[in-house]
OpenMM code with the backbone's topology and positions (N, CA, C; nanometers):
from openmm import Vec3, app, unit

residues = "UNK UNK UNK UNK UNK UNK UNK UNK UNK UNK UNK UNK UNK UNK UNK UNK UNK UNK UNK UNK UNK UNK UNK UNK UNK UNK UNK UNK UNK UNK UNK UNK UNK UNK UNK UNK UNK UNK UNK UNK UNK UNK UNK UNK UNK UNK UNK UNK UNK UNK UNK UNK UNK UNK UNK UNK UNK UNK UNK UNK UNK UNK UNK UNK UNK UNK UNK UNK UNK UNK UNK UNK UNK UNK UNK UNK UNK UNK UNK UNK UNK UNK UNK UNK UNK UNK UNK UNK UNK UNK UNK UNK UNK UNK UNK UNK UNK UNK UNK UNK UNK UNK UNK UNK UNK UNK UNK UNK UNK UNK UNK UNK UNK UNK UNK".split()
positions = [
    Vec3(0.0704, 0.2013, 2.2411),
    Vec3(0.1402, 0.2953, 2.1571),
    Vec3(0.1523, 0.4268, 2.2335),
    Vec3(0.2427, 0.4878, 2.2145),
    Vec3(0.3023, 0.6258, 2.3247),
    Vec3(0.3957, 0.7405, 2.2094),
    Vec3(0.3923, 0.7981, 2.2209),
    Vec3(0.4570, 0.9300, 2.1793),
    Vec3(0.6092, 0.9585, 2.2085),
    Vec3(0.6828, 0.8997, 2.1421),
    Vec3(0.8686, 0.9094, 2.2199),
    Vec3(0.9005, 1.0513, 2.1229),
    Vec3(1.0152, 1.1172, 2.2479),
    Vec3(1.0568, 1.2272, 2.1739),
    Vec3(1.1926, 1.0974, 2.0759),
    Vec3(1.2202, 1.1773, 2.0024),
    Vec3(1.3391, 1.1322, 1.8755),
    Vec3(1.4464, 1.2377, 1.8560),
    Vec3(1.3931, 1.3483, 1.8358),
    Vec3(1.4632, 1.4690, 1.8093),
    Vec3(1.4339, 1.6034, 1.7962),
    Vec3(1.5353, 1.6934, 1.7943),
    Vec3(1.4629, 1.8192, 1.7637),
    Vec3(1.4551, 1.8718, 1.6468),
    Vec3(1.3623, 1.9434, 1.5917),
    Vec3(1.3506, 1.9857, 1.4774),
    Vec3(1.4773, 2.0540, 1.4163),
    Vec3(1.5548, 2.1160, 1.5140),
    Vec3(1.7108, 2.1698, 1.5020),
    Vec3(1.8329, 2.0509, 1.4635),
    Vec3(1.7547, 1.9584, 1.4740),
    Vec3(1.8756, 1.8191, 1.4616),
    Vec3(1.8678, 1.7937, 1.2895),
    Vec3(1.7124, 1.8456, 1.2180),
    Vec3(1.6878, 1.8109, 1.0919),
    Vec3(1.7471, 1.8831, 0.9959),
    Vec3(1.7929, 1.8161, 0.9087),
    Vec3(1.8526, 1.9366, 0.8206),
    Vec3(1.7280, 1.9768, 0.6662),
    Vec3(1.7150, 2.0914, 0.6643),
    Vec3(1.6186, 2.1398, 0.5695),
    Vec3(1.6179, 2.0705, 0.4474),
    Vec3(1.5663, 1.9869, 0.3836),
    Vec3(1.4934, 1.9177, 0.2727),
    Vec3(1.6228, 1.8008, 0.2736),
    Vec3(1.5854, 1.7450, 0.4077),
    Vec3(1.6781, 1.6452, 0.4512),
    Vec3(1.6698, 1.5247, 0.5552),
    Vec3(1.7380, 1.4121, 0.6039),
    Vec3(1.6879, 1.3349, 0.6696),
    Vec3(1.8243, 1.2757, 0.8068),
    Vec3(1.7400, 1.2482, 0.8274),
    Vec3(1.8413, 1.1634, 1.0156),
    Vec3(1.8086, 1.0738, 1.0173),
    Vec3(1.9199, 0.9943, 1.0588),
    Vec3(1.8703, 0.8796, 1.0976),
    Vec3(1.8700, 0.8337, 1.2815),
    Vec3(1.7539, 0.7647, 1.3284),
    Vec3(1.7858, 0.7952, 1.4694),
    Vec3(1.7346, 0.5886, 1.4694),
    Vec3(1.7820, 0.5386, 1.5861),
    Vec3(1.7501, 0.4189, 1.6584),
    Vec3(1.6414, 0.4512, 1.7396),
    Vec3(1.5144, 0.3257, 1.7143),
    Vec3(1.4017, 0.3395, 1.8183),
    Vec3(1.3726, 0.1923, 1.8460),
    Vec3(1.3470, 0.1606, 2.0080),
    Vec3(1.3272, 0.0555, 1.9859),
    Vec3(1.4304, -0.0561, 1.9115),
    Vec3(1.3334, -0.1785, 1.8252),
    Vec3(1.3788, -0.2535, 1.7542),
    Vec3(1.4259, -0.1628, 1.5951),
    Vec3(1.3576, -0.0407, 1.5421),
    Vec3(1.3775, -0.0128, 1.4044),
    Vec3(1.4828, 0.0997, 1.4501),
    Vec3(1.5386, 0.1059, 1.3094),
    Vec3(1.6178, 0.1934, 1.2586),
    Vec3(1.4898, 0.3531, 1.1366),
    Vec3(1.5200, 0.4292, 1.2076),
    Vec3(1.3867, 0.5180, 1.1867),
    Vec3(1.4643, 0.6835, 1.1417),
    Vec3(1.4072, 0.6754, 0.9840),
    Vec3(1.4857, 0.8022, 0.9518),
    Vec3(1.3667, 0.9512, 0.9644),
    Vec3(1.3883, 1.0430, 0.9794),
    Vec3(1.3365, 1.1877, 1.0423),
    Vec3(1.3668, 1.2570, 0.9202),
    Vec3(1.2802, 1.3021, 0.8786),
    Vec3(1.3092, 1.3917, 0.7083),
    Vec3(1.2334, 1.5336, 0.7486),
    Vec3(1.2372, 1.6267, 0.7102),
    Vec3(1.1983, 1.7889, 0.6832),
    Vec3(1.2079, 1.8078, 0.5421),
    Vec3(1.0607, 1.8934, 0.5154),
    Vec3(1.0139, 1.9168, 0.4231),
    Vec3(0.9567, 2.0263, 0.4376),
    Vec3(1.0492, 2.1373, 0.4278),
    Vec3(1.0025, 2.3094, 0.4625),
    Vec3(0.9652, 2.2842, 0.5907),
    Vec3(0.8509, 2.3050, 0.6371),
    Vec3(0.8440, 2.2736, 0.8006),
    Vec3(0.7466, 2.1902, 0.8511),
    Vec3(0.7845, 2.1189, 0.7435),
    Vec3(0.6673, 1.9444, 0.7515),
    Vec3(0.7719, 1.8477, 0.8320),
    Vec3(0.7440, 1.7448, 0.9199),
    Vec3(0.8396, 1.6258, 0.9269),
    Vec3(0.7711, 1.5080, 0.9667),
    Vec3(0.8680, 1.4451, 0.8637),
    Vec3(0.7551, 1.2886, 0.8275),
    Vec3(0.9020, 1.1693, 0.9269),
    Vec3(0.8648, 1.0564, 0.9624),
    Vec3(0.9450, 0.9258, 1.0426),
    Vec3(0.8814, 0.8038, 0.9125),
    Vec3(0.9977, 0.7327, 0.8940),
    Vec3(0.9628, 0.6279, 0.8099),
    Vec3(1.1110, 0.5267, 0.8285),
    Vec3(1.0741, 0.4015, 0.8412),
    Vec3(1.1779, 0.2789, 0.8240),
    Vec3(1.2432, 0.3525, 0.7520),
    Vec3(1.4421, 0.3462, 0.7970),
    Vec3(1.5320, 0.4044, 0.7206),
    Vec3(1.5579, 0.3042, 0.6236),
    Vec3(1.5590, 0.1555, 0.6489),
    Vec3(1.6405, 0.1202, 0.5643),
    Vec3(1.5131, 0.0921, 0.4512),
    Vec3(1.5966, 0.1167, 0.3406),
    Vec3(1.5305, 0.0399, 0.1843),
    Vec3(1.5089, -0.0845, 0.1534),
    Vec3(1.3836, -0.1247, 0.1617),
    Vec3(1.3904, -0.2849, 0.1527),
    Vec3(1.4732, -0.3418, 0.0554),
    Vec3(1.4749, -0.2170, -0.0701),
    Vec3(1.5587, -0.3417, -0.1795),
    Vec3(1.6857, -0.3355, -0.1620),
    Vec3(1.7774, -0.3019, -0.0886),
    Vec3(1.8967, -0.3577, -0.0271),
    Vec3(1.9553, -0.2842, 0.0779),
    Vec3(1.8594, -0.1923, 0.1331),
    Vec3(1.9010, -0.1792, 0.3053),
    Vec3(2.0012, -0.0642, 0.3054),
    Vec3(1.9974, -0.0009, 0.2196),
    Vec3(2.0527, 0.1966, 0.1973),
    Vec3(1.9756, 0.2664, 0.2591),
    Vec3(2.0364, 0.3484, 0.3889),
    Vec3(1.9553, 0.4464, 0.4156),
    Vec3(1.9347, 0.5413, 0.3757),
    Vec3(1.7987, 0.5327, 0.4081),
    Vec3(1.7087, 0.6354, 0.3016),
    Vec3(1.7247, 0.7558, 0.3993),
    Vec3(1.7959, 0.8098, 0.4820),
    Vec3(1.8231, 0.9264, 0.5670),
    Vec3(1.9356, 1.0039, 0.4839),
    Vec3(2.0391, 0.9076, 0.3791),
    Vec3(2.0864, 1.0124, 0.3300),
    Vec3(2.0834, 1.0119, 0.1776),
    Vec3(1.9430, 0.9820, 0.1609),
    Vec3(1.8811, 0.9969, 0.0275),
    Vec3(1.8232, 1.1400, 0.0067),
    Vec3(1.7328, 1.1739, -0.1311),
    Vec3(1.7016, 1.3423, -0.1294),
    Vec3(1.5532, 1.3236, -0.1483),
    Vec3(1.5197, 1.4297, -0.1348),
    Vec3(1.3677, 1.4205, -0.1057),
    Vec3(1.3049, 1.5152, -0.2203),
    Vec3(1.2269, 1.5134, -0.2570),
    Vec3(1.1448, 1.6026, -0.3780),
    Vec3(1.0199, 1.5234, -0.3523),
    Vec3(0.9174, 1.6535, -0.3400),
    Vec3(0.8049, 1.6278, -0.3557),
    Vec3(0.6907, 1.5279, -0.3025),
    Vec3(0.7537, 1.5349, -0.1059),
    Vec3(0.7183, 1.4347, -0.0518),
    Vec3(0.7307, 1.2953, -0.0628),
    Vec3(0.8670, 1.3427, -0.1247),
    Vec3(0.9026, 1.1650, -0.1943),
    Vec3(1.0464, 1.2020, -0.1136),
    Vec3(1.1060, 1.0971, -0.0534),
    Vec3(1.2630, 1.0134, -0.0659),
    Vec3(1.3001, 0.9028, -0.1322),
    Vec3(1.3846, 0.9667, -0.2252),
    Vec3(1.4891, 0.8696, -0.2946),
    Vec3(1.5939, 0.8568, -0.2011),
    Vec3(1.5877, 0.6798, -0.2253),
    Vec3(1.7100, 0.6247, -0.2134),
    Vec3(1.8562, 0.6356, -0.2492),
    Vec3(1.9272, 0.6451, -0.1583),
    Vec3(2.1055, 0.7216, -0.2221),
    Vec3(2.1415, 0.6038, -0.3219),
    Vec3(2.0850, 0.5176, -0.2928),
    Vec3(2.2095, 0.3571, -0.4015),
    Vec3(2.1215, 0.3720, -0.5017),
    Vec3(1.9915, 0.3013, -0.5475),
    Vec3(1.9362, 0.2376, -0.6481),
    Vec3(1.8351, 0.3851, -0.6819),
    Vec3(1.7835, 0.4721, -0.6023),
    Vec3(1.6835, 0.6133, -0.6680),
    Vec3(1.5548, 0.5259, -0.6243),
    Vec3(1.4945, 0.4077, -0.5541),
    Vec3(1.3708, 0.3980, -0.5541),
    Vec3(1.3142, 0.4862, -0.5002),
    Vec3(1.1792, 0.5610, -0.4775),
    Vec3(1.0855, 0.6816, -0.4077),
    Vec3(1.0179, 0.5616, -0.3263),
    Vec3(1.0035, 0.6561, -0.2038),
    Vec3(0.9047, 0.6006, -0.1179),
    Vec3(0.7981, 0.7855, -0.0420),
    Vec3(0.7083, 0.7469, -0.0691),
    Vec3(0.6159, 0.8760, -0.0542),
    Vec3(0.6711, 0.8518, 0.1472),
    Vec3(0.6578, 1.0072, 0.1760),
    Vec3(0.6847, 1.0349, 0.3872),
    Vec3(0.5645, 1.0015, 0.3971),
    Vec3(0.4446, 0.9996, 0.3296),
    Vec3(0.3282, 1.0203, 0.4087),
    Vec3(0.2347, 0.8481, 0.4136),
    Vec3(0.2829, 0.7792, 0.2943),
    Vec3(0.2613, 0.6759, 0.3328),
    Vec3(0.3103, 0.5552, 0.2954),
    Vec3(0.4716, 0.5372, 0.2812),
    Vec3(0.5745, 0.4641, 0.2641),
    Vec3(0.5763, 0.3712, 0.1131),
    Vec3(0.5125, 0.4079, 0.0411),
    Vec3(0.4627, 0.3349, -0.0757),
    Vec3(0.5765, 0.3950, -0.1601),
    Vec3(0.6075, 0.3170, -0.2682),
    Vec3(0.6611, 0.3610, -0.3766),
    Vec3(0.6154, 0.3524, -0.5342),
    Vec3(0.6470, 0.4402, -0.5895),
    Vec3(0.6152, 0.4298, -0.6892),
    Vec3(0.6563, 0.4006, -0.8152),
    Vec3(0.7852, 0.3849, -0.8109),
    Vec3(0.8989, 0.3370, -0.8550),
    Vec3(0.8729, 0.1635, -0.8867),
    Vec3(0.9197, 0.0929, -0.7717),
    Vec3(0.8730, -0.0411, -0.7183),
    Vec3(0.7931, -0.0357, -0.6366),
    Vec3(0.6169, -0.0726, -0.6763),
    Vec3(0.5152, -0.0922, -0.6034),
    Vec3(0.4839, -0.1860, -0.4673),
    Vec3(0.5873, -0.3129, -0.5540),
    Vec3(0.5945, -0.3858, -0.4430),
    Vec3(0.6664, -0.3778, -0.2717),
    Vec3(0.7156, -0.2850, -0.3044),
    Vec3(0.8477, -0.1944, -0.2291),
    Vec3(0.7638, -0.1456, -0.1363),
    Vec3(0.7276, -0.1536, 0.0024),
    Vec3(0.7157, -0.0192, 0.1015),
    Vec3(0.7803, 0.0166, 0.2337),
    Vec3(0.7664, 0.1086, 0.2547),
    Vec3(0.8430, 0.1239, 0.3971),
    Vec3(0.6963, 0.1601, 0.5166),
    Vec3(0.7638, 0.1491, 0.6263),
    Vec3(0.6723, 0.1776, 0.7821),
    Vec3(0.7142, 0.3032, 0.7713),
    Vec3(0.5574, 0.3887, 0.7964),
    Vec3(0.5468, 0.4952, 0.8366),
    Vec3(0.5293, 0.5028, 0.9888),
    Vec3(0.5259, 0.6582, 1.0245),
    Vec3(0.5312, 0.6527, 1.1494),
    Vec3(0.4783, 0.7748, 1.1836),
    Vec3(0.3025, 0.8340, 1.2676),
    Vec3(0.2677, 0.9516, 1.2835),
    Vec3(0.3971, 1.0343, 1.3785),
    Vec3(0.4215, 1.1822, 1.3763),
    Vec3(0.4649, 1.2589, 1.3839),
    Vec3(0.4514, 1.4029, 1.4393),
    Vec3(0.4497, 1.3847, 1.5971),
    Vec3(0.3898, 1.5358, 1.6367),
    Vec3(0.5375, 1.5963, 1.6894),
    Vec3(0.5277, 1.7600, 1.6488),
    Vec3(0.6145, 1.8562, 1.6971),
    Vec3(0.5427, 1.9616, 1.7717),
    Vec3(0.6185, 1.9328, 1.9177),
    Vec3(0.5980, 2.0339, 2.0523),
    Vec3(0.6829, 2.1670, 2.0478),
    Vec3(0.7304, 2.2393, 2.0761),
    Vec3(0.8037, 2.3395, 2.1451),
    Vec3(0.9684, 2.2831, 2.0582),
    Vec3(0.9654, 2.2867, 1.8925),
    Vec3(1.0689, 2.2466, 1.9083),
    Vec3(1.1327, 2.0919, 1.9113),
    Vec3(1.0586, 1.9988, 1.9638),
    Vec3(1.1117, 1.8518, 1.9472),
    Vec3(0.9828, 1.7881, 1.9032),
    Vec3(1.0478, 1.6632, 1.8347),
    Vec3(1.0138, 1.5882, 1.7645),
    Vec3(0.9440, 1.4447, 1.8084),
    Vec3(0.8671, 1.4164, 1.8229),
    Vec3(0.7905, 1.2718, 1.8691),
    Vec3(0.7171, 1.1868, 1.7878),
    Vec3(0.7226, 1.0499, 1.7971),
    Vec3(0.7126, 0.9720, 1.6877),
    Vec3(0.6085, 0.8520, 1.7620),
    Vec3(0.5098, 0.8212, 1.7474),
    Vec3(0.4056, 0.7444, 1.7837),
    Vec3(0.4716, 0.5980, 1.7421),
    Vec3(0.4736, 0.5462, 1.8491),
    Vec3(0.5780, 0.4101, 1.8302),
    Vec3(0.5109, 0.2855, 1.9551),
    Vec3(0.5161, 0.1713, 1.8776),
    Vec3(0.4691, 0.0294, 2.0046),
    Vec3(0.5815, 0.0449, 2.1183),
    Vec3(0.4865, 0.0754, 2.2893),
    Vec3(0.5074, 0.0469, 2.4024),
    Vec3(0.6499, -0.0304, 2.3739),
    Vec3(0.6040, -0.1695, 2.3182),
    Vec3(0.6545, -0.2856, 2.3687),
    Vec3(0.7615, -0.2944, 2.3169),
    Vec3(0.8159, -0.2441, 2.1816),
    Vec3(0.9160, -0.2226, 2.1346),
    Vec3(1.0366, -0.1555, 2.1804),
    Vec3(0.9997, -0.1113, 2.2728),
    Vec3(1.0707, 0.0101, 2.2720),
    Vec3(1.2349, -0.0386, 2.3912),
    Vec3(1.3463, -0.0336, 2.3189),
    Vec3(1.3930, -0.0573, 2.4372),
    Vec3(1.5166, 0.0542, 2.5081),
    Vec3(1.5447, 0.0638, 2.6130),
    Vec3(1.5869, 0.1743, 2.6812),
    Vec3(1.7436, 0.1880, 2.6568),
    Vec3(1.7578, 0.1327, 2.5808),
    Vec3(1.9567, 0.2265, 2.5002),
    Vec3(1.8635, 0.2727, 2.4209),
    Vec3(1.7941, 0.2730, 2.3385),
    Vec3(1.7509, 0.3724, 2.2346),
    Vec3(1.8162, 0.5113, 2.1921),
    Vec3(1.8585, 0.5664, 2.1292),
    Vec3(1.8901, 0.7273, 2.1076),
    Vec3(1.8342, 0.8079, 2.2271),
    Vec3(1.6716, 0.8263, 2.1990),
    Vec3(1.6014, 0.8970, 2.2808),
    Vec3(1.5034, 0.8256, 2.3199),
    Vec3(1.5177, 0.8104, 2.4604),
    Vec3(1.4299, 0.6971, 2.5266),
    Vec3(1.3371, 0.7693, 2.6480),
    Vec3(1.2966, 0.9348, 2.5881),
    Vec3(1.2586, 0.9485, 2.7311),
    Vec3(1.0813, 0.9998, 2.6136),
    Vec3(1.0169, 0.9815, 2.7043),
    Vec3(0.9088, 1.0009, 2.7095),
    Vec3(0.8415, 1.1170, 2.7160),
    Vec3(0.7330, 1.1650, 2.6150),
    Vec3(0.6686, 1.3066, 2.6729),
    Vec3(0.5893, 1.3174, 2.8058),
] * unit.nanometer
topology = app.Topology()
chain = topology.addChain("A")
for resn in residues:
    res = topology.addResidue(resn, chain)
    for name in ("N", "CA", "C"):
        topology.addAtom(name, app.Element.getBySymbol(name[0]), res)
């Protein structure tokens, strides 16, 4: 497991989400005042990204159906059975890095370069 940059905190939009390619997943980037959480974009219950869903209260809702999935640890509360992959989250100088499997990772990616 390694630390990939993803983005810059300037790419996020304030109480809002991105969606970026990593690897094998599709991985959405949310801001929360000047918190930022990485979690599986798509919604398991039918694959809406949750990047351009709204966020309240450390929660993202889903744009189609409204399910919540908490940033901090992909659970919902809505549908329990429901969760998404989280993903730890460090910000340097400005950009964004997302603790992600080595092995996954493959080099078209968005951002494929390394800290």
């Amino acid at each position: 497991m390694s630390y990939f940059k993803v983005a810059r905190t300037s790419d996020i939009p304030a109480q809002g989400g991105w969606q970026i390619r990593l690897g094998q997943d599709v991985i959405g980037i949310f801001r929360q005042a000047d918190d930022y959480f990485a979690i599986n974009d798509l919604c398991p219950h039918r694959g809406a990204p949750l990047s351009e869903g709204f966020i309240d209260q450390e929660k993202v809702f889903c744009p189609w159906h409204c399910f919540d999935f908490h940033l901090l640890t992909g659970e919902s509360t809505i549908a329990p059975h429901l969760c998404v992959t989280t993903y730890p989250v460090r910000v340097e100088n400005g950009e964004i890095f997302i603790l992600y499997p080595d092995e996954l990772i493959d080099r078209n990616s968005d951002w494929p370069d390394e800290p």
